[in-house]
N, C-alpha and C positions, 0 to 999 in steps of 0.2 A: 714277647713277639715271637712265632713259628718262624722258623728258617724261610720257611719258603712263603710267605706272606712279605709282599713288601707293598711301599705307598707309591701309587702312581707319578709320575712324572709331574702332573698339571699339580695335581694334589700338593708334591711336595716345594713345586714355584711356588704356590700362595699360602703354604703355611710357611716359608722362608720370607717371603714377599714381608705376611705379616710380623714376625721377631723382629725382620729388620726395624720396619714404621714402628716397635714397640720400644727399639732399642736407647736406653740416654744417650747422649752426647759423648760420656766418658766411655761408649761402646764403639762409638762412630769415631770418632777423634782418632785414634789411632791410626786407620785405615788411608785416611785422607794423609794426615802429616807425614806417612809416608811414600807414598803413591805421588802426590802431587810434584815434590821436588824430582822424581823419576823422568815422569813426564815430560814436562820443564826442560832437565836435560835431554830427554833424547831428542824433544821438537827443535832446541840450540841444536846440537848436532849434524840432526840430519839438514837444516838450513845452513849450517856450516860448512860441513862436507861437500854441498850441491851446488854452493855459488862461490865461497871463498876463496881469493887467489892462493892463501897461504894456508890450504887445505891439509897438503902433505906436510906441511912442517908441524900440523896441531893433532892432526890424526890420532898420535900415540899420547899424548895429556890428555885429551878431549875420552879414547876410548876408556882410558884408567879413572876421569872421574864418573862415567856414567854407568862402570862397573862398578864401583863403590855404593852410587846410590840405587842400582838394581837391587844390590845385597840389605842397602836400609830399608828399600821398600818390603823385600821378602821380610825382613826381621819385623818389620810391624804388621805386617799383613799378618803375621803370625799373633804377635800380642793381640789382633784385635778379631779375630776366629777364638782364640781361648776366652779371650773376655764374655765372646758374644755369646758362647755354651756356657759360663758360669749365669752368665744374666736368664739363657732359656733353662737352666738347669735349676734357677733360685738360690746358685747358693753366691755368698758373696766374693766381688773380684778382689783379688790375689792382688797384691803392693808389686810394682814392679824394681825388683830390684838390679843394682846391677851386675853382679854375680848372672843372674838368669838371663840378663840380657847378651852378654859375651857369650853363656853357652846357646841361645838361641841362635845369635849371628854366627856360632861358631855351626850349628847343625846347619843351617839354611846355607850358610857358604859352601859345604861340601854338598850338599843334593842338588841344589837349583841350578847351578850355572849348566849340569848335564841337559835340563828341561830345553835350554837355548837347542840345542841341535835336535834332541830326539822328538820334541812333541813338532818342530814342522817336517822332519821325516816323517814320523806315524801318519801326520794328515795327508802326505802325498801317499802312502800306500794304501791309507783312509780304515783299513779295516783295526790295526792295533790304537786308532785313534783314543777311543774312547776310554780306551784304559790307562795306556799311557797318560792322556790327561789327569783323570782321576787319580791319578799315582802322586802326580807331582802337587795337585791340589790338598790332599790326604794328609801329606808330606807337610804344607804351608800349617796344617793346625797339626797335626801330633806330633812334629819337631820341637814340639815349645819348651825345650829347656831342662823338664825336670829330667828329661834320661838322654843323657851324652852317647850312648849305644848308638851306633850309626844302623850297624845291622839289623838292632831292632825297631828302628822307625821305619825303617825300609821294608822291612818283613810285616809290621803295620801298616803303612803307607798297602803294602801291594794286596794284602787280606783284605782291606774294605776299598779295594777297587775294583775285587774282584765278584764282590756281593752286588747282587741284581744286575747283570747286564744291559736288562730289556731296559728298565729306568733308566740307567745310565744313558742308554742309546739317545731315547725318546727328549731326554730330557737335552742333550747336547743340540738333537732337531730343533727344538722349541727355542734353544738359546739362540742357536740361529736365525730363527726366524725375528724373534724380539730383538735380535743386534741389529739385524736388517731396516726395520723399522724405527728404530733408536736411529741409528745411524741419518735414513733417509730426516728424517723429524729435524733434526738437529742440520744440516744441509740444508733444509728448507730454513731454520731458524737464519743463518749465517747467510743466506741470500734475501731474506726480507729485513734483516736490521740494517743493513746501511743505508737501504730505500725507506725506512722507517724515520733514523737519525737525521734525512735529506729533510723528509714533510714534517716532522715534528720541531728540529731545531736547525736547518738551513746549512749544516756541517756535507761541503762536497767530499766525499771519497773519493781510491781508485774504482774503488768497485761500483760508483753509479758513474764513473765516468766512462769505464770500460766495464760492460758485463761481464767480458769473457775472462777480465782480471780475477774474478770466485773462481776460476778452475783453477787452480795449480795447485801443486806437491804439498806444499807448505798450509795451503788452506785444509786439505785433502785430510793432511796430518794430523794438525788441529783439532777437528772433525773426529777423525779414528780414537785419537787419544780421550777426549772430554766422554765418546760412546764407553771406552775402555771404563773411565771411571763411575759412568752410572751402571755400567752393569753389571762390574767387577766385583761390585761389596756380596750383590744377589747371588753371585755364583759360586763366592765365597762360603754363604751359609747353608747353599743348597747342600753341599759337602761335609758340609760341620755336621747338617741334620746326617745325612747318609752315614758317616763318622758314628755320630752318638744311634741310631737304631742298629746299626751292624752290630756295636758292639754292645749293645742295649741287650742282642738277643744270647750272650754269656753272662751277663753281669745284674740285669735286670733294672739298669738306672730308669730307664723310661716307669714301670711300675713307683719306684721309688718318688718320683718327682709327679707321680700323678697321686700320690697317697699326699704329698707335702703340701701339694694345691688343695687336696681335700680337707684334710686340717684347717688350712688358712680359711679355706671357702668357711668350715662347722663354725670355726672361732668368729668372725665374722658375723656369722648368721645366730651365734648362741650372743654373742655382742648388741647384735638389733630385737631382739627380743626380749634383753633384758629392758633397752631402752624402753620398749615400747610399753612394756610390764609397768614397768617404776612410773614412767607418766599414762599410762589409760586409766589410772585411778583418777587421778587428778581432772584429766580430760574429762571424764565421766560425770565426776563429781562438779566440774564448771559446766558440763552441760544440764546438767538437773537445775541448777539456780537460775537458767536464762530462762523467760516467758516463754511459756508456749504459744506459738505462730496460728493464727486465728484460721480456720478451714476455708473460710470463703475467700480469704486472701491468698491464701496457699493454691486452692483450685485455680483463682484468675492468675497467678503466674504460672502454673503447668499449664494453662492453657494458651497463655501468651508466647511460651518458648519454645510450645509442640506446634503452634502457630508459623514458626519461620519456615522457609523454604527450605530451608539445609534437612527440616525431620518430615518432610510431606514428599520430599520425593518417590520414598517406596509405597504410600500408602494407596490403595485400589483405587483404580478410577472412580468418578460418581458417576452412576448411572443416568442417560440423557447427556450426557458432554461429547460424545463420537458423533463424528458425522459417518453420514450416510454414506453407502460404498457410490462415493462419483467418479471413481481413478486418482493417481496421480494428481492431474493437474487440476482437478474438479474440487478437492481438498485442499490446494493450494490457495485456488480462488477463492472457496469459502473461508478459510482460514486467514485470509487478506481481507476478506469483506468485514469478517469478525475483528479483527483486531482495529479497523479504520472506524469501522462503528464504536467501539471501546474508546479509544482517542475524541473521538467527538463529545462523547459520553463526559468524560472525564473535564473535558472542557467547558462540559454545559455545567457540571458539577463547582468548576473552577468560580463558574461565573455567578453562578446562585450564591456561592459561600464568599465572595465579594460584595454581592449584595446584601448580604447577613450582617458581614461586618461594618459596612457603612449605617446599616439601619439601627444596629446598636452602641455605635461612636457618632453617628453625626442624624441624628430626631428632627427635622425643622417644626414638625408635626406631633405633638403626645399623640399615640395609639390612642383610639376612642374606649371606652370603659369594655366594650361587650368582644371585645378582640378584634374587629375588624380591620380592617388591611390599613397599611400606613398614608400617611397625609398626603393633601396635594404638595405641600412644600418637598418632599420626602422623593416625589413620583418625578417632582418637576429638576432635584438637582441628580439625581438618575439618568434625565434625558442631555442635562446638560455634559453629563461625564460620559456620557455613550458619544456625544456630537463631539467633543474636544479626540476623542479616541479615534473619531473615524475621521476628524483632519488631522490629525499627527499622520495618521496612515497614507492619506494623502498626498500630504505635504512629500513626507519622505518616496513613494512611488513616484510622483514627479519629481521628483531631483534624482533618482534615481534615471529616470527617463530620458531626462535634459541631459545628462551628463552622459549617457553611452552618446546620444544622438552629436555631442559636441566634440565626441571624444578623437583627437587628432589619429590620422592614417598612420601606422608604424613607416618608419624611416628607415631603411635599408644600411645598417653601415656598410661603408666598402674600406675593407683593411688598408691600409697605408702601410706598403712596406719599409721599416726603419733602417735608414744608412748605417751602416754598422763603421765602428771608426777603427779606421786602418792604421793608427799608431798602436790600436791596445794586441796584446798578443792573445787574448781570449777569441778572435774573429776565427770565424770555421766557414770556411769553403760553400757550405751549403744552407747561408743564412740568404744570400741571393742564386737569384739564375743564374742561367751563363749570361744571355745579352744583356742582365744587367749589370756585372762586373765589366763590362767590355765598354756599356755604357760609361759607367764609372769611371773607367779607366780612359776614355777620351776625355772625357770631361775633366778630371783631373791634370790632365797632359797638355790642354789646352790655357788650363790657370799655370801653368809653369813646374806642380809637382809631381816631377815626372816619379822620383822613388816611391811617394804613393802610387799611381800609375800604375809602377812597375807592378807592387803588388796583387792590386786590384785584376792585372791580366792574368797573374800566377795563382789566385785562389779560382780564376773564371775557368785556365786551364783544367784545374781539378775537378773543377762541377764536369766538365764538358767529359774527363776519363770517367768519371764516377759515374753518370747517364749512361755509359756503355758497362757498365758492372765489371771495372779493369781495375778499379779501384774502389775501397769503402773509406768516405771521410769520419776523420773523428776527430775531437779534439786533440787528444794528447800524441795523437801521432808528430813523426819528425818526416821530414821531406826525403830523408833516406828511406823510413818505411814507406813511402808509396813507392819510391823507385825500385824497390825489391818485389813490392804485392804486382807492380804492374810487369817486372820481369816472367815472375811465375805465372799469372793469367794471362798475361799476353806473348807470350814467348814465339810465335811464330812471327809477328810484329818487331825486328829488330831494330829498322829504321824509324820506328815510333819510341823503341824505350831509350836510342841514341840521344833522337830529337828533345826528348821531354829531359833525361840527363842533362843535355846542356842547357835550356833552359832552370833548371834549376841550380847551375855552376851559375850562371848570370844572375840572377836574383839574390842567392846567396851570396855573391861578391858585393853586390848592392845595398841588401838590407842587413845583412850579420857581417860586412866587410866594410873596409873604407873607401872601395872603387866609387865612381862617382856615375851620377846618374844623369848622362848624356843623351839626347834624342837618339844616336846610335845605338844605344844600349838599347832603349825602348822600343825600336825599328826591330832591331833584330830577334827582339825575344815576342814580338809581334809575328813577323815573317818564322819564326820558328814555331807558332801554334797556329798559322794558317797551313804549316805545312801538314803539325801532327794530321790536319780533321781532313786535309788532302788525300794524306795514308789511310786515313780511316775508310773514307770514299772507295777505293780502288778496289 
């Protein structure tokens, strides 16, 4: 390969694309086994960090294990870029031993943990990006172990980072764009499976109870990480290949491994020709002992098989089948007229060869000596299978008839709306109206249960904020979060978020306490939602 010849950007994603998909399992294993547990830790982490009271006291265990398996992950990430060039290279992988393995983690421990600071530096000043990356990626496969030399992986690492920039760039764009799309895919994945798990097996989540439960940090994370891993292995080889042609163009391994395929390919190809050699005598010799296939038989199956549709499509029109120039829609009708005439056709056909078959399973009459047409008996059970045909047809078009003419007026349903039961804690606010909670709630107050009552007024209250858009009902909400949603959208309203507070200190001493539920309780937390809708009025 010429110095200054290199492979495109797109070119070098799908010949890496492809090694990957070509790669065994003993290529891919590594990659995962240690990636995954990285992961793993940093998603504990950062959900540790974010919510836990006893954050600060784990901070410094928590940082030291997930340094650890940073440095496991680079150690194998490493094993499995070496592997994956011995597998594109042909030749066979290397036993891992562990000798090699300490010096790997020993080279990866000094290079990588510097990548933590400088490669999100380079991306903020954006332009030493691309190398920077490429440095530390370079780093992940030519640190493998067999040279302890720190200076000289480094001095490797930075020589084929610095080959083809333009690739490098283009190809960093493209990665972008493909995480992009990775990412969004995988987003959409993680907001249609719990709505999937709901219609498929009846299992409620947070996340179909509350949508807005998919946005957060933790789900976000999830997301980034799982993108991380599918893209990760690709980016890894994209660099392996840039690796092996950089230094392909001193060394000449690419010639080498295309002279090795060529071999394989000759031996291969000198292999099925021997095959073919040792048996076409044999072949040859069992085809001269079989019969020869008589011509007229031979002819009537090429003509039967050049006969199908699939071999007449290219064959020229026959001359006289065009119609005449009548437009568009003049060809349409003649082409309707033609096909409906065929159909008749075809059933006048139907019906003669109906008659064919009867006249040769069912004779009442011998044919006369000199061929003349068939018997009266013959003519007369004819008329009578035409008659029995044309009452079946009858029959059925009258009951056909009777029955639209009989067939009752559609019935209107009108919904019934169902009383939702006020003991279960699943009832949400916005399963009735307002006046029908209020109805409810008289009615209830009148049979003597006033703590049902009670609540039936407190869910009627919330339909009545929620029709004003001061509040959004849901289920999993707590009656402290409407008192907070109604603060912040209603905040010039004070004497309403007072009012609706206290009635919910009344309720809540009622239904989650053991105060008792007295017609004054009921009175008052009445007189306190005729006030709210009084303030509303104003």
């Amino acid at each position: 390969m010429k110095k200054k010849e290199w492979l495109p950007a797109l070119d070098l994603m799908e010949e890496a694309t492809h090694v990957l998909r070509e790669s065994p399992a003993a290529v891919i294993f590594p990659y995962y086994f240690g990636s995954v547990p990285f992961i793993l830790g940093l998603l504990y982490f950062v959900a540790d960090m974010s919510r836990s009271a006893f954050a600060e006291e784990r901070v410094f265990p928590s940082s030291a294990v997930l340094a650890v398996l940073f440095l496991w992950m680079k150690c194998w990430q490493t094993i499995f870029t070496n592997r994956l060039h011995s597998h594109f290279a042909g030749d066979a992988i290397e036993p891992l031993t562990l000798r090699r393995f300490f010096r790997i983690l020993l080279v990866q421990t000094i290079l990588q943990p510097s990548g933590l600071i400088l490669v999100p530096v380079s991306a903020i000043i954006v332009i030493p990006f691309a190398w920077v990356y490429a440095f530390y990626q370079n780093a992940t496969f030519l640190g493998d172990g067999k040279d302890v030399e720190i200076s000289r992986v480094v001095k490797d690492s930075w020589t084929q980072a610095k080959i083809w920039p333009g690739q490098n760039q283009v190809f960093l764009m493209l990665l972008s764009l493909v995480g992009g799309i990775a990412f969004l895919d995988l987003i959409i994945l993680v907001l249609a499976l719990p709505q999937l798990i709901q219609s498929l097996l009846g299992f409620e989540t947070i996340f179909t109870i509350s949508g807005w439960a998919v946005f957060n940090t933790t789900l976000l994370c999830v997301v980034l990480g799982l993108t991380y891993l599918c893209l990760d292995p690709l980016v890894k080889t994209c660099y392996v290949l840039r690796c092996f042609y950089g230094r392909a163009m001193t060394t000449g391994d690419d010639l080498r491994i295309k002279l090795k395929r060529f071999y394989s390919a000759k031996k291969i190809t000198a292999a099925i020709l021997c095959f073919l050699f040792l048996t076409g005598s044999g072949a040859v010799a069992l085809a001269d002992t079989k019969e020869a296939v008589p011509a007229k038989k031979l002819d009537e199956s090429i003509s039967k098989v050049i006969s199908k549709p699939e071999y007449q499509w290219r064959l020229p029109r026959v001359p006289g089948t065009e119609i005449g120039d009548k437009g568009m829609i003049g060809k349409f009708i003649a082409r309707t007229i033609e096909y409906i005439a065929r159909f008749f056709r075809w059933l006048g056909s139907l019906y003669f060869r109906l008659i064919d078959w009867i006249r040769r399973h069912w004779r009442f009459q011998p044919p006369t000596e000199e061929g003349g047409p068939a018997g009266k008996g013959e003519f007369r059970f004819i008329l009578i299978l035409s008659g029995i045909v044309l009452l079946v047809l009858v029959f059925f078009l009258w009951r056909a008839w009777k029955s639209r003419k009989n067939r009752p007026s559609a019935i209107q349903a009108v919904p019934v709306a169902a009383v939702p039961d006020l003991r279960s804690e699943d009832v949400v606010a916005d399963q009735l109206p307002e006046d029908e909670w209020l109805t409810l709630a008289r009615k209830l107050f009148e049979e003597g249960d006033i703590r049902l009552a009670l609540r039936a007024l407190f869910m009627g209250s919330l339909v009545f904020l929620g029709h004003r858009q001061w509040i959004s009902i849901a289920r999993f909400k707590a009656n402290r979060e409407y008192r907070l949603e109604l603060i912040r959208r209603a905040h010039e309203h004070v004497d309403l978020q007072q009012t609706f507070s206290e009635n919910i200190r009344i309720f809540e001493r009622v239904w989650y306490g053991k105060h008792e539920a007295t017609r004054d309780v009921y009175q008052n937390f009445l007189n306190n939602l005729d006030r709210m809708k009084a303030l509303v009025q104003e």
